[in-house]
C-alpha positions as CSV (number, residue, x, y, z in Angstrom):
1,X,26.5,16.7,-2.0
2,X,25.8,13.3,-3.6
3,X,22.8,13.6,-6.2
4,X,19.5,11.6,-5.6
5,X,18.3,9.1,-7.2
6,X,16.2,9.7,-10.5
7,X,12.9,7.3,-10.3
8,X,12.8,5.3,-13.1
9,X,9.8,2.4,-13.8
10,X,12.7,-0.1,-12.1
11,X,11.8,1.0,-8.9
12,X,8.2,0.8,-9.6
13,X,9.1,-3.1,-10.3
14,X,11.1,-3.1,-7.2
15,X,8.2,-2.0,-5.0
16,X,5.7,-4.2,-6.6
17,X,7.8,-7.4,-5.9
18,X,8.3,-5.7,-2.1
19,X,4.5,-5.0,-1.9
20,X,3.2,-8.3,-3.1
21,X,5.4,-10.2,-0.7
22,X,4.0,-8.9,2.1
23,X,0.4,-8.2,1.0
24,X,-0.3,-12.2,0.3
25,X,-0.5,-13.1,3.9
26,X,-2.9,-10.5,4.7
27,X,-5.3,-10.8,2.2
28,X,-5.7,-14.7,3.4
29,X,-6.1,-13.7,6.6
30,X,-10.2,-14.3,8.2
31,X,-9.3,-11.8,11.3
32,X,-8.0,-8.9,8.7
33,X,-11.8,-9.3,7.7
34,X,-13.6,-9.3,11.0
35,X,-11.3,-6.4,11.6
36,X,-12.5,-4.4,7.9
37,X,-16.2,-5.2,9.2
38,X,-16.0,-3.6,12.4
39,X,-14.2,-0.7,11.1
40,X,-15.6,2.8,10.6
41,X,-14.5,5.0,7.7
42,X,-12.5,6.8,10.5
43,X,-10.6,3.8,11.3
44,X,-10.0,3.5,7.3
45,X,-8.8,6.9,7.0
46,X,-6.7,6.5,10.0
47,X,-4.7,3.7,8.1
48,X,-4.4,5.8,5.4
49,X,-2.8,7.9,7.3
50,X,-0.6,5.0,8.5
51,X,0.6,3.6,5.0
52,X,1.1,7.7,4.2
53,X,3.3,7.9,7.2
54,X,5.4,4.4,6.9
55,X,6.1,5.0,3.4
56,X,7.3,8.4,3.3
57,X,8.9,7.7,6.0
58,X,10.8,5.1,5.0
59,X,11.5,6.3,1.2
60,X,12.6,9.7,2.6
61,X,13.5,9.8,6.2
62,X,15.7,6.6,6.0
63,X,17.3,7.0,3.0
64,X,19.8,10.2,3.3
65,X,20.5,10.1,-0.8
66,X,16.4,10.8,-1.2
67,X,15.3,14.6,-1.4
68,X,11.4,14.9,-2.2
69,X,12.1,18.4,-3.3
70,X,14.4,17.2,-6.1
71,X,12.0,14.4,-7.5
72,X,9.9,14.3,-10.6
73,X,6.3,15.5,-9.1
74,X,2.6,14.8,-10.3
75,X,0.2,17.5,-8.3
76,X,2.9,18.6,-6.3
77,X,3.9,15.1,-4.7
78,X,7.1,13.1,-5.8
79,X,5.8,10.2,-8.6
80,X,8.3,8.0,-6.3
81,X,5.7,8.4,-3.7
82,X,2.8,8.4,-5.6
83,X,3.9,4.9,-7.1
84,X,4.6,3.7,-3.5
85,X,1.1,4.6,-2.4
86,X,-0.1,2.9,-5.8
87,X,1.6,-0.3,-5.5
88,X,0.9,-0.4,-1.5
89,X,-3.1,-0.5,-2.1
90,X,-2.8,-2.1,-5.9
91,X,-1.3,-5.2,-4.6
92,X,-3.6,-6.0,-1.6
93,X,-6.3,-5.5,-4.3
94,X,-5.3,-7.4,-7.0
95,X,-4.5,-10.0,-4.7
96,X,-7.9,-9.9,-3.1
97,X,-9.6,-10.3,-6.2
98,X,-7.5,-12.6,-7.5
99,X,-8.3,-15.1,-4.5
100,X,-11.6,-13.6,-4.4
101,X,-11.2,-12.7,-0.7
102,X,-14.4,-10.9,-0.9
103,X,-16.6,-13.7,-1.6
104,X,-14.9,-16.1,0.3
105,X,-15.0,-14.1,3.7
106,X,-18.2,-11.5,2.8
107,X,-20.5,-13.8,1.1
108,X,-23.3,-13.0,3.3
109,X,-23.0,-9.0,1.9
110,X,-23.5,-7.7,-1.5
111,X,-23.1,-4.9,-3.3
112,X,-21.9,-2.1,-1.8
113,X,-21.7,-3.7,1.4
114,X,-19.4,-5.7,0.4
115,X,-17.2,-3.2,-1.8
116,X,-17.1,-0.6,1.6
117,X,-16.0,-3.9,3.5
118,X,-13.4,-4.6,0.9
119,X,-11.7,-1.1,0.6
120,X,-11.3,-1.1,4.5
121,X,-9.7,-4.5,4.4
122,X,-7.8,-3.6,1.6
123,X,-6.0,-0.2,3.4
124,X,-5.8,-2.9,6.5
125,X,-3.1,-4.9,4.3
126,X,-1.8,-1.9,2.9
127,X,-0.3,-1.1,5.8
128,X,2.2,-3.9,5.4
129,X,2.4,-3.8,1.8
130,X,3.5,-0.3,2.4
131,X,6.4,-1.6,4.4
132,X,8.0,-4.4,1.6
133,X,7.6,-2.0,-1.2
134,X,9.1,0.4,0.5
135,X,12.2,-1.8,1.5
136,X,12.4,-3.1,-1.8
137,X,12.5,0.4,-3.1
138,X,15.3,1.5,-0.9
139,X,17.5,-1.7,-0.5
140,X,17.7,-2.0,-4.6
């Protein structure tokens, strides 16, 4: 049996390149806003769930040469995923900040208003974030 792959910060860079690339269009995007301000924290937790899903999935269901159980682990879950999951949310919100989305599309909320309307939008793009860093992961 071939051994997995060791996780090494490489891959980290991998997935951030993967999870940027596809985060930028979403974090742009008015209707991605609209949708994070009609969402309830169920819908939010429900993506969660979704970005969960896509990128184990995709780091360990497609990929044959991956075995969570022979990973490094932090809490019990493999760091490969836990960096994944990082990069996934990290670079919808750098990038939202970066282009102050926020202000731009929620300028009529404040505060914590705005922050709840953020994270939602923020786990929106995640969901495809989740899906280039996780390619980028597994195809280099």
């Amino acid at each position: 049996m071939a051994r997995a792959p060791r996780y090494k910060v490489a891959d980290t860079a991998q997935q951030v390149v993967g999870g940027f690339l596809l985060a930028g269009p979403f974090v742009v995007t008015e209707e991605v806003w609209v949708l994070a301000r009609n969402m309830t924290v169920l819908h939010a937790l429900v993506t969660v769930a979704i970005v969960a899903a896509i990128g184990y999935g995709a780091l360990y269901k497609a990929d044959d040469n991956r075995d969570p159980d022979r990973e490094a682990e932090v809490a019990g879950i493999p760091v490969r995923f836990v960096s994944l999951m990082g990069v996934a949310y990290g670079s919808v919100a750098v990038l939202a900040v970066a282009f102050t989305a926020p202000e731009t599309f929620l300028g009529d909320l404040e505060g914590l208003a705005q922050m709840a309307v953020t994270a939602r939008a923020i786990s929106v793009g995640a969901i495809f974030s989740v899906v280039g860093a996780a390619t980028a992961d597994s195809v280099f």
